[in-house]
ROZA-733438 format. One record per residue (C-alpha): x, y, z; residue number from 1. Coordinates in Angstrom, 2 decimals, always signed. Layout:
! residues N
pt east: X; north: Y; up: Z; num: NUM
...
! end
This chain:
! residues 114
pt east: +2.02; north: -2.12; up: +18.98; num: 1
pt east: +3.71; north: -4.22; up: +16.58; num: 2
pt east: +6.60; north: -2.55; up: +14.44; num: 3
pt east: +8.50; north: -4.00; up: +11.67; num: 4
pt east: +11.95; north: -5.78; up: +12.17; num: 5
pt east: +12.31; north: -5.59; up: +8.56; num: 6
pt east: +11.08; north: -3.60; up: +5.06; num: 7
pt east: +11.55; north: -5.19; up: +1.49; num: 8
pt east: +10.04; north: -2.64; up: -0.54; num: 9
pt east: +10.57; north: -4.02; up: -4.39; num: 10
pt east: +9.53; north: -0.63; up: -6.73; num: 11
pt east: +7.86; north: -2.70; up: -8.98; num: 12
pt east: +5.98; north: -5.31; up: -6.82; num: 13
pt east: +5.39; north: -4.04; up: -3.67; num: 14
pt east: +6.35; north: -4.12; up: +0.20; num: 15
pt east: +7.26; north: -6.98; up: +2.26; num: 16
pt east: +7.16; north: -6.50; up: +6.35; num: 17
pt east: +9.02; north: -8.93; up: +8.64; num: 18
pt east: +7.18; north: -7.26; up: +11.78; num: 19
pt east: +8.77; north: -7.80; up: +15.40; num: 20
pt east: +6.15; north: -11.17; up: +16.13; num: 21
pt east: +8.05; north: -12.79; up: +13.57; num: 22
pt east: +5.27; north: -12.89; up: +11.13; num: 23
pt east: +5.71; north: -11.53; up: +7.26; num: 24
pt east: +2.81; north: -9.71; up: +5.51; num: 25
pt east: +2.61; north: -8.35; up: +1.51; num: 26
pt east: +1.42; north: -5.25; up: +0.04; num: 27
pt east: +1.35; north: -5.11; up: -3.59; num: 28
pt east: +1.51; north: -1.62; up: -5.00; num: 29
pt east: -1.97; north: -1.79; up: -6.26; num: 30
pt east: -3.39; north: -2.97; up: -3.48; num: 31
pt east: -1.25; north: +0.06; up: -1.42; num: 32
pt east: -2.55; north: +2.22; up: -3.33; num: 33
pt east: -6.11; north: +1.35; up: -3.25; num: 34
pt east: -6.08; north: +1.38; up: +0.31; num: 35
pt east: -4.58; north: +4.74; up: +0.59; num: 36
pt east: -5.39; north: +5.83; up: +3.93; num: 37
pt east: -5.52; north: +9.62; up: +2.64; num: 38
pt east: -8.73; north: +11.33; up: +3.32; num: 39
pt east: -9.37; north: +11.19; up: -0.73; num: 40
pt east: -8.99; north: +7.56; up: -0.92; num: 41
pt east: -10.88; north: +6.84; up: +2.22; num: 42
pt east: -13.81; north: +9.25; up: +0.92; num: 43
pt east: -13.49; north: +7.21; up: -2.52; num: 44
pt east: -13.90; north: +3.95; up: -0.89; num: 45
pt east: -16.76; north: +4.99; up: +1.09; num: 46
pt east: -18.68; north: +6.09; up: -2.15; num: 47
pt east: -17.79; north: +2.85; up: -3.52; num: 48
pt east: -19.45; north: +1.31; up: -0.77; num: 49
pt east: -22.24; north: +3.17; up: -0.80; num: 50
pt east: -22.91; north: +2.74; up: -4.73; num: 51
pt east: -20.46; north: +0.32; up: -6.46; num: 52
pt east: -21.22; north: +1.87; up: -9.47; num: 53
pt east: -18.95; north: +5.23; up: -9.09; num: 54
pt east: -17.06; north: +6.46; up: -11.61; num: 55
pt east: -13.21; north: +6.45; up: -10.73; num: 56
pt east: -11.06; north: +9.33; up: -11.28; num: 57
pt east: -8.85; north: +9.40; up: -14.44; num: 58
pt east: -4.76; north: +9.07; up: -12.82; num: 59
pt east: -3.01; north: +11.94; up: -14.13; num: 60
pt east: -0.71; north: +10.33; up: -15.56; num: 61
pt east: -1.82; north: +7.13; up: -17.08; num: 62
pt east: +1.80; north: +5.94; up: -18.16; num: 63
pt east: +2.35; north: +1.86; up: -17.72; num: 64
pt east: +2.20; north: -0.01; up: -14.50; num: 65
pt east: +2.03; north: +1.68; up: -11.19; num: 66
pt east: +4.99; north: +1.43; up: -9.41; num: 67
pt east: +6.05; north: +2.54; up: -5.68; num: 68
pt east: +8.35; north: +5.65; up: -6.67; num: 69
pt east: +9.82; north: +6.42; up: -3.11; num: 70
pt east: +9.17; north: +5.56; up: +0.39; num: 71
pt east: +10.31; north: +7.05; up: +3.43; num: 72
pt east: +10.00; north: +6.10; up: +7.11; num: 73
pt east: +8.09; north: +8.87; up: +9.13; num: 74
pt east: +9.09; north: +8.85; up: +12.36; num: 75
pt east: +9.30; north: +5.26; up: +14.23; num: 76
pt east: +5.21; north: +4.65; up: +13.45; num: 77
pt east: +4.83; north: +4.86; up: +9.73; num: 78
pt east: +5.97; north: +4.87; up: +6.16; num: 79
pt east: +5.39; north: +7.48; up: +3.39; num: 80
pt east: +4.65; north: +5.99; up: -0.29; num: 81
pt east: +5.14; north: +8.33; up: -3.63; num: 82
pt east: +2.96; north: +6.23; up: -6.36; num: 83
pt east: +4.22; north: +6.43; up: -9.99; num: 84
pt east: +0.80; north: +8.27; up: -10.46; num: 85
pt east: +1.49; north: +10.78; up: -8.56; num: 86
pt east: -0.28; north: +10.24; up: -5.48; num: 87
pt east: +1.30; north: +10.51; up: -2.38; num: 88
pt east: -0.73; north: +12.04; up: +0.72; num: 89
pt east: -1.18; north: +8.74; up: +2.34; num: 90
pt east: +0.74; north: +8.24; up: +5.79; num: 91
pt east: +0.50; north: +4.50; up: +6.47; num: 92
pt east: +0.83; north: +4.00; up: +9.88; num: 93
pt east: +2.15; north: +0.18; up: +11.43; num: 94
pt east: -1.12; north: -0.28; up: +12.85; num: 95
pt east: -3.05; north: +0.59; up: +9.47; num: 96
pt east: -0.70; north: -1.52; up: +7.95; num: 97
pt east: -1.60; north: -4.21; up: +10.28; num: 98
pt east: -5.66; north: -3.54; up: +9.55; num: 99
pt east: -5.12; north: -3.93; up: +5.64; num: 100
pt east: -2.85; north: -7.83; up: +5.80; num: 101
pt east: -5.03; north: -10.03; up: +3.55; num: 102
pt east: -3.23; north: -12.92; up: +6.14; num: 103
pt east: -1.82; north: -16.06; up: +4.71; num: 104
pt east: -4.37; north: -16.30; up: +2.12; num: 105
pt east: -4.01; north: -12.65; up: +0.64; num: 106
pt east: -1.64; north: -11.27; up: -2.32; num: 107
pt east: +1.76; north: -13.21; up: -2.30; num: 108
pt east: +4.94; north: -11.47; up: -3.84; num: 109
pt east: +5.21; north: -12.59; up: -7.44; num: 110
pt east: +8.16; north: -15.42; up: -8.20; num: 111
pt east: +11.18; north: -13.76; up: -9.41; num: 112
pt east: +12.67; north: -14.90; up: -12.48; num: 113
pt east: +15.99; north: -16.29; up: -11.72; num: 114
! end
């Protein structure tokens, strides 16, 4: 299994992994939080499938951009995320993480101003 050498997790833009192969993948916090792999999310997605037309739930608190709030290692095989809408029941494992890389083509951190 491939682990990360290296987490740049930017609040406001999302996570960058340096993983142990050398390569780097991006998450942006949308994206992460779209692909939730909690059982609500996962459910969500399949209904989405299913019909594309299902209505999303409301965010509790609809306050501004989404943001990563915390995120904690758990154990040496995954990462907990706390969203800035509250939601935070997904474990994402390395592997999952892995799954859900867009590759070379996929999201690219934003440019910071500098």
């Amino acid at each position: 299994m491939d682990v990360p050498r290296h987490l740049d997790i930017k609040k406001d833009y999302g996570i960058t992994i340096t993983w142990s192969d050398g390569s780097t993948s991006f998450y942006d916090v949308v994206y992460l939080r779209r692909q939730s792999p909690s059982a609500d999310m996962r459910h969500l997605r399949e209904q989405i499938r299913q019909n594309p037309l299902t209505v999303l739930p409301s965010s509790p608190r609809p306050t501004g951009a989404l943001t990563i709030v915390s995120a904690e290692l758990v154990g040496n095989y995954a990462l907990k995320i706390v969203f800035s809408d509250g939601h935070s029941t997904g474990i994402y494992s390395w592997e999952y993480l892995r799954s859900i890389d867009r590759g070379p083509g996929g999201s690219q951190p934003p440019a910071r101003p500098g």
